[in-house]
N, CA, C and O atoms as CSV, one atom per row, in Angstrom:
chain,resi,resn,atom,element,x,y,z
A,1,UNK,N,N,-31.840,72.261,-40.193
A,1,UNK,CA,C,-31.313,71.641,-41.406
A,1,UNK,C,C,-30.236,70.622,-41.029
A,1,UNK,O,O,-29.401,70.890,-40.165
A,2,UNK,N,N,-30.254,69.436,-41.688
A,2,UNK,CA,C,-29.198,68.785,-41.339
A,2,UNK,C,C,-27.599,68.522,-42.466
A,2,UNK,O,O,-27.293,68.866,-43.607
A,3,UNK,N,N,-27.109,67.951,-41.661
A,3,UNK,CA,C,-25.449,67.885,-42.038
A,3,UNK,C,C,-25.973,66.916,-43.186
A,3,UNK,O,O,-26.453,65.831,-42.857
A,4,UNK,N,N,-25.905,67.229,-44.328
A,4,UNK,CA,C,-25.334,66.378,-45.840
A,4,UNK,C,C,-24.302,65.269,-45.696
A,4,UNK,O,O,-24.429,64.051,-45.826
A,5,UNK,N,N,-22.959,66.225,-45.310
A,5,UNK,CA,C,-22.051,65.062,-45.010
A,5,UNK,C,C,-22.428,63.954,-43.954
A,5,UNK,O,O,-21.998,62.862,-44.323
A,6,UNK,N,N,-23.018,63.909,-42.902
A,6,UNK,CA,C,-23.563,63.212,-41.857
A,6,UNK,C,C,-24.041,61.964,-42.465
A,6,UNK,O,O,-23.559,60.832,-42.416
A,7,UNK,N,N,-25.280,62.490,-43.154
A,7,UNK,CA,C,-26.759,61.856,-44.050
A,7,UNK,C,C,-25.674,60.839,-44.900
A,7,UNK,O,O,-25.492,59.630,-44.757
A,8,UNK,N,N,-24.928,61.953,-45.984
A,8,UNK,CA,C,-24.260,60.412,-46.785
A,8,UNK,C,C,-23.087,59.194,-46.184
A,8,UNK,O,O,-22.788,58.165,-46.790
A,9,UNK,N,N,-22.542,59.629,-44.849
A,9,UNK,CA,C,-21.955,59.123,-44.395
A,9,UNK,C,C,-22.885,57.316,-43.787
A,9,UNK,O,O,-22.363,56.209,-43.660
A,10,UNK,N,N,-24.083,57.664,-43.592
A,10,UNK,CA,C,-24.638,56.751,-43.198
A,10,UNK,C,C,-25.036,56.013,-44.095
A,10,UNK,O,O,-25.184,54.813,-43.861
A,11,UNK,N,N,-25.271,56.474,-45.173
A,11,UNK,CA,C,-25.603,55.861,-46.256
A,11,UNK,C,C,-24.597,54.786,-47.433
A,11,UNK,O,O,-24.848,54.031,-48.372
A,12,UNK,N,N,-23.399,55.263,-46.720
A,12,UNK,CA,C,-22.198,54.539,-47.504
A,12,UNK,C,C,-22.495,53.058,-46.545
A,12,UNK,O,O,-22.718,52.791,-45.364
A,13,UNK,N,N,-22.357,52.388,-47.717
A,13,UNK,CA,C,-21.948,51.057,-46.658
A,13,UNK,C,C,-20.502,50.545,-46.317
A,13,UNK,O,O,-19.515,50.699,-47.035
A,14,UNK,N,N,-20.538,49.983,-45.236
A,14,UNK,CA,C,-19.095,49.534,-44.595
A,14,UNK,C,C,-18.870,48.680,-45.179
A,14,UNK,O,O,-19.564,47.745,-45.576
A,15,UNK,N,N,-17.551,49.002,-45.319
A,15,UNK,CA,C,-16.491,47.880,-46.161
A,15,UNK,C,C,-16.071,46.651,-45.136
A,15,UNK,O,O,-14.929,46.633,-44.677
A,16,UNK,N,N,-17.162,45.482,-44.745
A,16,UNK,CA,C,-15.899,44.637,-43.577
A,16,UNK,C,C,-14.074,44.064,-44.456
A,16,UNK,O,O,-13.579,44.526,-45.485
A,17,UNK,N,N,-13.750,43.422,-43.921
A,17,UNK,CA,C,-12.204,42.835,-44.392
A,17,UNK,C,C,-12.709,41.678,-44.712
A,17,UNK,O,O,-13.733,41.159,-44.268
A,18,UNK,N,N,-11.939,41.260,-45.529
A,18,UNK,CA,C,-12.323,39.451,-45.902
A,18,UNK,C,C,-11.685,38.816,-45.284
A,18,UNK,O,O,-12.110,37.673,-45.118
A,19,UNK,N,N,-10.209,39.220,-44.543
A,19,UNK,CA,C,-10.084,38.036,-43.829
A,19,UNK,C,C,-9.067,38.923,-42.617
A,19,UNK,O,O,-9.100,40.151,-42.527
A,20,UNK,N,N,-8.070,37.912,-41.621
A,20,UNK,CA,C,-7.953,38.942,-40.439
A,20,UNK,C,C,-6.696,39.370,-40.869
A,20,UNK,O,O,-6.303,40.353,-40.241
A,21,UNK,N,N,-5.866,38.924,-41.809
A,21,UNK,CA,C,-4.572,39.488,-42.986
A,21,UNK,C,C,-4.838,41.367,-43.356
A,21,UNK,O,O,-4.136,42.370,-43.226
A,22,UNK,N,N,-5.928,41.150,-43.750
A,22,UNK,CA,C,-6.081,42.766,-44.664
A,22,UNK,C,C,-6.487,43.295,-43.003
A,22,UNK,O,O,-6.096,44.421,-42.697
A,23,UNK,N,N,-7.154,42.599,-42.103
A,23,UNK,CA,C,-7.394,43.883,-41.377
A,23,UNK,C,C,-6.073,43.919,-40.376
A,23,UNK,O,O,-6.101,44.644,-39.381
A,24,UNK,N,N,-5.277,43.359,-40.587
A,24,UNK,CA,C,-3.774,43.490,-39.798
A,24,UNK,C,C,-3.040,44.369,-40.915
A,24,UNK,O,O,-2.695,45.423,-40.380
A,25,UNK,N,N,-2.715,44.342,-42.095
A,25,UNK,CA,C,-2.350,45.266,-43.481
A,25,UNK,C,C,-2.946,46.636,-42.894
A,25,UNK,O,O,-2.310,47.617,-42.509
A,26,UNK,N,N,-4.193,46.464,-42.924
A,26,UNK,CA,C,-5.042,48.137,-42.893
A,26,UNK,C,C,-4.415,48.896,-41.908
A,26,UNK,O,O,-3.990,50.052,-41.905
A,27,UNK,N,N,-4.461,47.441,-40.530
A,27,UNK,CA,C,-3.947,48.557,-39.615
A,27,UNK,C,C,-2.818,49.151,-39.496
A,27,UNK,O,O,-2.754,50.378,-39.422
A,28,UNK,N,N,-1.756,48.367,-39.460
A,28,UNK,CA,C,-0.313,49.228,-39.918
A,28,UNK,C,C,-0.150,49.683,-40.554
A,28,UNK,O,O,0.917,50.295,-40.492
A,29,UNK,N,N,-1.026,49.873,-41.840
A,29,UNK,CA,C,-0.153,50.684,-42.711
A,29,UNK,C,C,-1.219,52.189,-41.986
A,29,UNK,O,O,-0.796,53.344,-41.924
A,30,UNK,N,N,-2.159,51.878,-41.673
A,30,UNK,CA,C,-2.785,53.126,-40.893
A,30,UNK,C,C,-2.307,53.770,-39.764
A,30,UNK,O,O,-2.695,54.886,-39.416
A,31,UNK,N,N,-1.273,52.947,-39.033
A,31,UNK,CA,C,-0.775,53.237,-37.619
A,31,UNK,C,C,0.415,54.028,-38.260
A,31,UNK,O,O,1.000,54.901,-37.619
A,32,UNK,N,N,0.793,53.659,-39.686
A,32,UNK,CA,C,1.977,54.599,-40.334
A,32,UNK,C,C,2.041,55.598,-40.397
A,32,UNK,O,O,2.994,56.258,-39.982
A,33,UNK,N,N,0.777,56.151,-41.081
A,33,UNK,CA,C,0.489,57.606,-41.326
A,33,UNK,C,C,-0.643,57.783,-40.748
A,33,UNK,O,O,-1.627,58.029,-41.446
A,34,UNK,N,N,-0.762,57.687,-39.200
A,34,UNK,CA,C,-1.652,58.022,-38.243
A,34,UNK,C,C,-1.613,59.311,-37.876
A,34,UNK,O,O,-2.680,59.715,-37.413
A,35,UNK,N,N,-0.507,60.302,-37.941
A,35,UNK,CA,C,0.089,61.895,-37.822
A,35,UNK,C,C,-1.206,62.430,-38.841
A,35,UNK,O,O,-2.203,63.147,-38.758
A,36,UNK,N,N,-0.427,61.505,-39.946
A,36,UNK,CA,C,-1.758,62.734,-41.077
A,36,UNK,C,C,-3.065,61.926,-41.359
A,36,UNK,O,O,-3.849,62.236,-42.255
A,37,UNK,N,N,-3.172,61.241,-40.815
A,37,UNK,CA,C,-4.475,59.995,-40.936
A,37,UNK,C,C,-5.908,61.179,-40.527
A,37,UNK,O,O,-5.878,61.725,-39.424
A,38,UNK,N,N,-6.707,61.384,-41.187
A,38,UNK,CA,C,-8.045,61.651,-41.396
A,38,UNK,C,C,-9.514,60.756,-41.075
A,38,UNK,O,O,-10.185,60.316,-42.009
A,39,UNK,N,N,-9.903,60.557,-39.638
A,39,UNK,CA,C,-10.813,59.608,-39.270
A,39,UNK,C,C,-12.139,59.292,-40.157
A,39,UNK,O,O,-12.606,58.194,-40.461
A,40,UNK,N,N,-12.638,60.704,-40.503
A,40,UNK,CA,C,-13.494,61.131,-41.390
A,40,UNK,C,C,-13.232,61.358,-42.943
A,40,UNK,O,O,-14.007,61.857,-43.758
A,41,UNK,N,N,-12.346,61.019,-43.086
A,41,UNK,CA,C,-12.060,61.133,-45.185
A,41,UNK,C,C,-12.893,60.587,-45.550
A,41,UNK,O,O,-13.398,59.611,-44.995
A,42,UNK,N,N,-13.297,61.178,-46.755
A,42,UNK,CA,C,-14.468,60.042,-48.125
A,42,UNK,C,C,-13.603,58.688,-48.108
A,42,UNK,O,O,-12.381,58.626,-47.967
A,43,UNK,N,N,-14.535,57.564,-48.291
A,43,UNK,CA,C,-14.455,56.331,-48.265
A,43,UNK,C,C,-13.632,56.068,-47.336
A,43,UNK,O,O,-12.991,55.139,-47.827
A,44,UNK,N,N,-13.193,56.268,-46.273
A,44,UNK,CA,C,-12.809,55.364,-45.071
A,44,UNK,C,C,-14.016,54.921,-43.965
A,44,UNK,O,O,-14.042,55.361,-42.816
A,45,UNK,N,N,-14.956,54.024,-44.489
A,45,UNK,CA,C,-15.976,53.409,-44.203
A,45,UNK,C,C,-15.709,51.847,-43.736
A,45,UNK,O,O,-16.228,50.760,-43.989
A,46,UNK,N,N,-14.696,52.291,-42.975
A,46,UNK,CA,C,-14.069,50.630,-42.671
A,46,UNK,C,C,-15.025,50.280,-41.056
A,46,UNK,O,O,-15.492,51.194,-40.376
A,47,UNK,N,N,-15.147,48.907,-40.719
A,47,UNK,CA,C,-15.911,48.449,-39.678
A,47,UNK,C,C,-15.502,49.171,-37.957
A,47,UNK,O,O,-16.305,49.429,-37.061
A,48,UNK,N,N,-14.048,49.341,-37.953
A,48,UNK,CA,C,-13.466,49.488,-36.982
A,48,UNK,C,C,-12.353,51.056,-36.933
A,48,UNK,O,O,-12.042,51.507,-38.036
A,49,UNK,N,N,-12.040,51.490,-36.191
A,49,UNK,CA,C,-11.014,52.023,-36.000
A,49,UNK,C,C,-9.518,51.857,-35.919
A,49,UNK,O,O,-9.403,50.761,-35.371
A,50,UNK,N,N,-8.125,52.389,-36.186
A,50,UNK,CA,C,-7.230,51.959,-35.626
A,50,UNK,C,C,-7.274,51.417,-34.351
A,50,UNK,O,O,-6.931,50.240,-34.233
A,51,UNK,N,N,-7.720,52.202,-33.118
A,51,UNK,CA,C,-7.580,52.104,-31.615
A,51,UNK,C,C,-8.539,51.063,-31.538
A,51,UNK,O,O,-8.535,50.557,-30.416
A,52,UNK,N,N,-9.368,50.551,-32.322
A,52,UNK,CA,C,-10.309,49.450,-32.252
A,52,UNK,C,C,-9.505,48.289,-32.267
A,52,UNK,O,O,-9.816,47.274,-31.644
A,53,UNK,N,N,-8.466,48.398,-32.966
A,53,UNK,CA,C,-7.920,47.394,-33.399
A,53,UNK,C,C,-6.466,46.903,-32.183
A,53,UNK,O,O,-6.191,45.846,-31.614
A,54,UNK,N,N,-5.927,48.052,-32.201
A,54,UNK,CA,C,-5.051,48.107,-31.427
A,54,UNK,C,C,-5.484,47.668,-29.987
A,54,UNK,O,O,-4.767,46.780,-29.527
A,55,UNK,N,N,-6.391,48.050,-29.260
A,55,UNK,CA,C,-7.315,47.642,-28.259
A,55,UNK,C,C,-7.354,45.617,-28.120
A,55,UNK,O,O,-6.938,44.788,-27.311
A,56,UNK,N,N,-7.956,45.597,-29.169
A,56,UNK,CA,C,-8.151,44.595,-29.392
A,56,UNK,C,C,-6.577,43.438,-29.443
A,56,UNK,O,O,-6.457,42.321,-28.940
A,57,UNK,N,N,-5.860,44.011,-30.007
A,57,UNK,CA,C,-4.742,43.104,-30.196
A,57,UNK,C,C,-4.146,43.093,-28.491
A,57,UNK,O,O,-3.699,42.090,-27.934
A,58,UNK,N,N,-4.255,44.268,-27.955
A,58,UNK,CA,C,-3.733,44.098,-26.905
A,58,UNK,C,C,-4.333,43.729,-25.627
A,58,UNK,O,O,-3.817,43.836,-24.514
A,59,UNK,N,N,-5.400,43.314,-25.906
A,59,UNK,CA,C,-6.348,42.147,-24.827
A,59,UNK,C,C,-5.785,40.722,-25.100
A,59,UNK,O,O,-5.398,39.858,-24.313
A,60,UNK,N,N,-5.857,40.743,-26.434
A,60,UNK,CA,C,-5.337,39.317,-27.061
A,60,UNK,C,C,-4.271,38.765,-26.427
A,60,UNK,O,O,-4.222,37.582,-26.092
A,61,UNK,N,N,-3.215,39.756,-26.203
A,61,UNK,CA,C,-1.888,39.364,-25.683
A,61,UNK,C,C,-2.107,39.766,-24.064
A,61,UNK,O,O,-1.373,39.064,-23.368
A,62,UNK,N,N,-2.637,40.382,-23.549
A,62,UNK,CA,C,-2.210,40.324,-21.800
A,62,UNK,C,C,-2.987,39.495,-21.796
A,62,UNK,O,O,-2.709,39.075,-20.673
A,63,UNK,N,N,-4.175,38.543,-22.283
A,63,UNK,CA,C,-5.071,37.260,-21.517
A,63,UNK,C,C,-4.406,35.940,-22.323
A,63,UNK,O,O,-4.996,34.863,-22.232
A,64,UNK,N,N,-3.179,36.037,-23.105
A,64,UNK,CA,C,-2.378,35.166,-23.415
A,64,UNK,C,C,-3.048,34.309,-24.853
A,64,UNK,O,O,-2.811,33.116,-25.045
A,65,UNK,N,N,-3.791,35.038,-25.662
A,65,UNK,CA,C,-3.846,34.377,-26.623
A,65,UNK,C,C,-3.239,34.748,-27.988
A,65,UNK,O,O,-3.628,34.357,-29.088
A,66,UNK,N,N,-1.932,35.804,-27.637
A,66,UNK,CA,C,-1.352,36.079,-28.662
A,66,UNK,C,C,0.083,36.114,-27.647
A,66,UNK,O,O,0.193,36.670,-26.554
A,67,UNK,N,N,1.200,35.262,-28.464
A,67,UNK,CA,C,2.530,35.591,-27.535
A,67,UNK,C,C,3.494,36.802,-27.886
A,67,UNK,O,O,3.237,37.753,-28.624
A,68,UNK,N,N,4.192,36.649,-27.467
A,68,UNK,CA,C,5.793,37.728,-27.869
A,68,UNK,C,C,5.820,37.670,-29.103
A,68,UNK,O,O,5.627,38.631,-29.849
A,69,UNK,N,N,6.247,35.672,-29.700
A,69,UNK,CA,C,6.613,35.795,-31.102
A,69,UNK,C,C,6.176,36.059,-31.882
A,69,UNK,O,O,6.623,36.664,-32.856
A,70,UNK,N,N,4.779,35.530,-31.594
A,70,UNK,CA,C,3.749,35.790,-32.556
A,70,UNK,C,C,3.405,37.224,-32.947
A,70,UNK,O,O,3.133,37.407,-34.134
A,71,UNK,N,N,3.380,38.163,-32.200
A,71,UNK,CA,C,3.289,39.853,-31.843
A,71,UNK,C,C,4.225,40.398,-33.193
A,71,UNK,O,O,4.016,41.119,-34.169
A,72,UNK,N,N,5.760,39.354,-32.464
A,72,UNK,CA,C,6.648,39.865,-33.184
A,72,UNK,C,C,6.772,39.456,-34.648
A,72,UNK,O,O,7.297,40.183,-35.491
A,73,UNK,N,N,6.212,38.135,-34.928
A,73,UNK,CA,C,5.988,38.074,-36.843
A,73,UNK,C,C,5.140,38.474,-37.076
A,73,UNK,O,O,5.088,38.534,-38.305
A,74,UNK,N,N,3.808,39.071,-36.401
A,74,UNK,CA,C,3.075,39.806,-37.064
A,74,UNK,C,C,3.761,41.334,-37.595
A,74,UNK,O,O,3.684,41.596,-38.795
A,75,UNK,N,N,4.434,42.326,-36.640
A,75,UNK,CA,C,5.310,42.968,-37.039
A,75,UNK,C,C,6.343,43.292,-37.854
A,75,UNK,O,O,6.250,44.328,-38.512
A,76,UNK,N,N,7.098,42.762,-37.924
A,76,UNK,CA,C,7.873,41.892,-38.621
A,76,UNK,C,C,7.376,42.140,-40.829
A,76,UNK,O,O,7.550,42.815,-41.843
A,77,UNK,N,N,6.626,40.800,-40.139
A,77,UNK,CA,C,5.972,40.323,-42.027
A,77,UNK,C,C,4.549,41.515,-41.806
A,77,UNK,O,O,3.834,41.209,-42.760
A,78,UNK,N,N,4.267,41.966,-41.511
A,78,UNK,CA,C,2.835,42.870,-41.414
A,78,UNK,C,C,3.831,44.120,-42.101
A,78,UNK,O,O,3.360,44.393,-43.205
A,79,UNK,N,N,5.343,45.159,-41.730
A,79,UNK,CA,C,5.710,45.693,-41.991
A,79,UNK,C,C,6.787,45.380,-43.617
A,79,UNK,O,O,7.541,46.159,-44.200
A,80,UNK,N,N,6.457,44.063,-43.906
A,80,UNK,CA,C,6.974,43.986,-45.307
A,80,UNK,C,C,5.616,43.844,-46.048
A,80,UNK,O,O,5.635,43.743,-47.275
A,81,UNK,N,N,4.314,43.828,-45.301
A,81,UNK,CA,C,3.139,43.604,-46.433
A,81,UNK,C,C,2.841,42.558,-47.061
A,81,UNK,O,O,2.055,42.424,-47.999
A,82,UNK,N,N,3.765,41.462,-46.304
A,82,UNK,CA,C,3.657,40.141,-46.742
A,82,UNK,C,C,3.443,38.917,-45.497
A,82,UNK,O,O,3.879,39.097,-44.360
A,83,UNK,N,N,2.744,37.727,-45.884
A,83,UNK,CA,C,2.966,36.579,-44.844
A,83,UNK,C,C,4.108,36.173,-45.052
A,83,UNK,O,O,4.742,36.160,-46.106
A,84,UNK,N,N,4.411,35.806,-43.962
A,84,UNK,CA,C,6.015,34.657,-44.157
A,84,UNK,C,C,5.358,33.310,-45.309
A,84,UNK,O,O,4.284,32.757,-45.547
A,85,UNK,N,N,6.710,33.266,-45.747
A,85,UNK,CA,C,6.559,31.504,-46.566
A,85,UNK,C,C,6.707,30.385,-45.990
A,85,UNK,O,O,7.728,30.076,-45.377
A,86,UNK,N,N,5.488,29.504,-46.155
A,86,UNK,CA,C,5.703,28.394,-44.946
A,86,UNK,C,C,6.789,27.528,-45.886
A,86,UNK,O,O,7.466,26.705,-45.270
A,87,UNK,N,N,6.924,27.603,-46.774
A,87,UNK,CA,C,8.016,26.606,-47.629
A,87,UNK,C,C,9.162,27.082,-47.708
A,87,UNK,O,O,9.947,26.290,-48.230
A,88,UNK,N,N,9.604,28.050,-47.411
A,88,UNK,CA,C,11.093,28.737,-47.801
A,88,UNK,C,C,11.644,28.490,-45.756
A,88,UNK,O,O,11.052,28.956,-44.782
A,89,UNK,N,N,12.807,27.695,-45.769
A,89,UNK,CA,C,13.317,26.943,-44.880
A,89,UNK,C,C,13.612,28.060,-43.703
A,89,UNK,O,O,13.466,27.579,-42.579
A,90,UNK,N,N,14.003,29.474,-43.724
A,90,UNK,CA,C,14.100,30.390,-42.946
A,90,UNK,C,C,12.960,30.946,-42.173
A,90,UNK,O,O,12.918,31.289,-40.991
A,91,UNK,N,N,12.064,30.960,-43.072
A,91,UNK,CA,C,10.541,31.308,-42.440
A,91,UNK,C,C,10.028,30.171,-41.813
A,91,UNK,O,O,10.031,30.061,-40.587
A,92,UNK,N,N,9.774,29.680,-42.246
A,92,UNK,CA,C,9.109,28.489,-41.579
A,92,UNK,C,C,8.606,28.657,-40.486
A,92,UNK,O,O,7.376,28.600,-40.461
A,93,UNK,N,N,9.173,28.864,-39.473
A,93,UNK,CA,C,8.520,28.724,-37.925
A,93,UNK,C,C,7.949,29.824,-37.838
A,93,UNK,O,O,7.057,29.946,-36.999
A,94,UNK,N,N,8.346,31.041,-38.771
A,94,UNK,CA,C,7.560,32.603,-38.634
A,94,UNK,C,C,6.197,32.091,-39.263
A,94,UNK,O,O,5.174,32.409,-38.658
A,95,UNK,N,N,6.079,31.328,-40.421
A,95,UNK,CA,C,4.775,30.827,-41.086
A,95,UNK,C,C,3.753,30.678,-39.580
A,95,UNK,O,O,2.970,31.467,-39.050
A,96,UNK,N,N,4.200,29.268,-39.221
A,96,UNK,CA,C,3.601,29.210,-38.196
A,96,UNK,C,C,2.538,29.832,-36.828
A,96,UNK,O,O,1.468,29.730,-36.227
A,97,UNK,N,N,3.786,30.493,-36.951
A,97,UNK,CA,C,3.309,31.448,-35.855
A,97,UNK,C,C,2.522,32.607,-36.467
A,97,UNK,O,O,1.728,33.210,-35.744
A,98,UNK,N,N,2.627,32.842,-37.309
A,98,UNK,CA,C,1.733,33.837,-38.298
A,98,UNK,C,C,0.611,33.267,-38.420
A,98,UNK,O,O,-0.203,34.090,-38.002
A,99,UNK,N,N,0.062,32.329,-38.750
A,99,UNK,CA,C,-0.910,31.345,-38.880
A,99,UNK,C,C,-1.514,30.966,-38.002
A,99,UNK,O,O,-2.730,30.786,-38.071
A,100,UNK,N,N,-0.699,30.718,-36.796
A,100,UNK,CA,C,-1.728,30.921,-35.573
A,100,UNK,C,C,-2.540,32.332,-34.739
A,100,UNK,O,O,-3.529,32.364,-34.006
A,101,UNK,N,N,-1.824,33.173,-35.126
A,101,UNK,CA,C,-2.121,34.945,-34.419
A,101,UNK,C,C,-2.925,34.787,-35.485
A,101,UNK,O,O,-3.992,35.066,-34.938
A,102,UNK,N,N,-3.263,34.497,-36.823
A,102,UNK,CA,C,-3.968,35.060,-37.693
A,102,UNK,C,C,-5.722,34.105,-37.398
A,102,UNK,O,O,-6.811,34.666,-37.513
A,103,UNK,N,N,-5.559,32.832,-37.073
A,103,UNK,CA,C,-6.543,32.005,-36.721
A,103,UNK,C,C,-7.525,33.037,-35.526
A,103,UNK,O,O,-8.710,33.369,-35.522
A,104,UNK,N,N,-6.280,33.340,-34.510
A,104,UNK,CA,C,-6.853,34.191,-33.303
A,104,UNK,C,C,-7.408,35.634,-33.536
A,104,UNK,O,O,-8.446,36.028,-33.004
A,105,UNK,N,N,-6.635,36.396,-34.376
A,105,UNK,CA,C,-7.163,37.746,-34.753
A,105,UNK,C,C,-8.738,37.598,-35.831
A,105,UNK,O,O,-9.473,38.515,-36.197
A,106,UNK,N,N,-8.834,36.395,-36.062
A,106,UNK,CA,C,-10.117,35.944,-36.888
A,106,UNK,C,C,-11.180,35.876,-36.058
A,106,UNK,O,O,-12.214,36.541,-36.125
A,107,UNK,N,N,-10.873,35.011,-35.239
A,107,UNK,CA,C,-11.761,34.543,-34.479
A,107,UNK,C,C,-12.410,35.961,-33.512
A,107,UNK,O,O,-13.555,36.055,-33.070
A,108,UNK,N,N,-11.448,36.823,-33.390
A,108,UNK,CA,C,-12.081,38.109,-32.586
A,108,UNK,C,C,-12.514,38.943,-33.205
A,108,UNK,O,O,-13.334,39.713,-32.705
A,109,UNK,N,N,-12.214,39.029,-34.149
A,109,UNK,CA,C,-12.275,40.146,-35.260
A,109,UNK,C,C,-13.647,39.898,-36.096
A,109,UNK,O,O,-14.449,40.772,-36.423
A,110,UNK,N,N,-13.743,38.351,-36.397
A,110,UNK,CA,C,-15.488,38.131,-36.717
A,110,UNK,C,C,-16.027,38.496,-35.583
A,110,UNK,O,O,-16.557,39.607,-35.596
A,111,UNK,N,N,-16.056,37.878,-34.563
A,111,UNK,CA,C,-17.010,38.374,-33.338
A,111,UNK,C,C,-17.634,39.638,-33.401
A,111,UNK,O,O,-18.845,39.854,-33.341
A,112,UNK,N,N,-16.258,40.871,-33.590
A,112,UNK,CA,C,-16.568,41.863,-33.645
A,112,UNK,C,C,-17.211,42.516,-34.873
A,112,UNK,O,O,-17.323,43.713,-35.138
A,113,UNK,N,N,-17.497,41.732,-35.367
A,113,UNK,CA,C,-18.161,41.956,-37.218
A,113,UNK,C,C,-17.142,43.007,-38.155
A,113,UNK,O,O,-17.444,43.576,-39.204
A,114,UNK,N,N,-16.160,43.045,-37.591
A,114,UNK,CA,C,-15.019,43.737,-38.430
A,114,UNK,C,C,-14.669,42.656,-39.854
A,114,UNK,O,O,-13.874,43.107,-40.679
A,115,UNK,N,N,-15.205,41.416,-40.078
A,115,UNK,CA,C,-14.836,40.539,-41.392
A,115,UNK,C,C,-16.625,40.552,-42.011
A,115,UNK,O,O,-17.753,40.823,-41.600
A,116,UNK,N,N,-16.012,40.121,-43.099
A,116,UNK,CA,C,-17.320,39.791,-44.030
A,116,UNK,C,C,-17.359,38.357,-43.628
A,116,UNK,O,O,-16.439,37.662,-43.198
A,117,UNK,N,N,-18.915,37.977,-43.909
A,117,UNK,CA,C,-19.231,36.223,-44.052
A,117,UNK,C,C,-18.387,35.841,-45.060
A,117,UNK,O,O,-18.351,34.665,-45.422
C-alpha cells in the first residue's frame, strides 16, 4: 500500500517565485524560524530548499559575483522586508547594490528553475 501523503505531495504543484526578491524574502524569513521550520508541512511546495538557496548564494560570492556589500544590503534590507529606496538620498548606493545582487540572484535562480517564466 502506498503513502497518501507521498501520492498528494506529488500532486501539489510547485509554487516557483516571481522574481529573485521573494525568493531572497522566503529565504530569511525561513532561515528565521529554521529551529521550528518543518521541511515537509502542507503547502510548503516551494522549488528549492533553504540550503538550496544558501548553497547557492554562497558560490555566488566565493567565484565573485556577489561582493561584501552587496551580501551586506541584501541582509540588511532582506531583514527589514524591504528594498532600499533608490530615491531617498541615504539609500541610494544600498539601491544599487541591491539591484545588482538581485540581477545576479535572477540570473541563477532562473537557471535553477526556482522563478516562474
Amino acid at each position: 500500500m502506498k503513502n497518501n501523503t507521498l501520492e498528494n505531495q506529488n500532486l501539489t504543484p510547485v509554487e516557483k517565485f516571481q522574481n529573485a526578491e521573494q525568493l531572497w524574502f522566503w529565504f530569511l524569513y525561513s532561515k528565521s524560524i529554521q529551529n521550528g521550520f518543518c521541511h515537509n508541512r502542507p503547502g510548503n511546495n516551494k522549488p528549492c530548499e533553504i540550503l538550496d538557496v544558501e548553497t547557492l548564494i554562497t558560490k555566488l560570492y566565493l567565484c565573485g559575483k556577489l561582493s561584501d556589500e552587496q551580501l551586506n544590503v541584501m541582509k540588511k534590507f532582506g531583514d527589514k522586508r524591504r528594498a532600499p529606496y533608490q530615491y531617498v538620498y541615504h539609500e541610494n548606493k544600498s539601491a544599487a547594490l541591491w539591484q545588482s545582487a538581485m540581477e545576479t540572484l535572477q540570473k541563477y535562480a532562473y537557471e535553477k528553475g526556482w522563478l516562474a517564466d
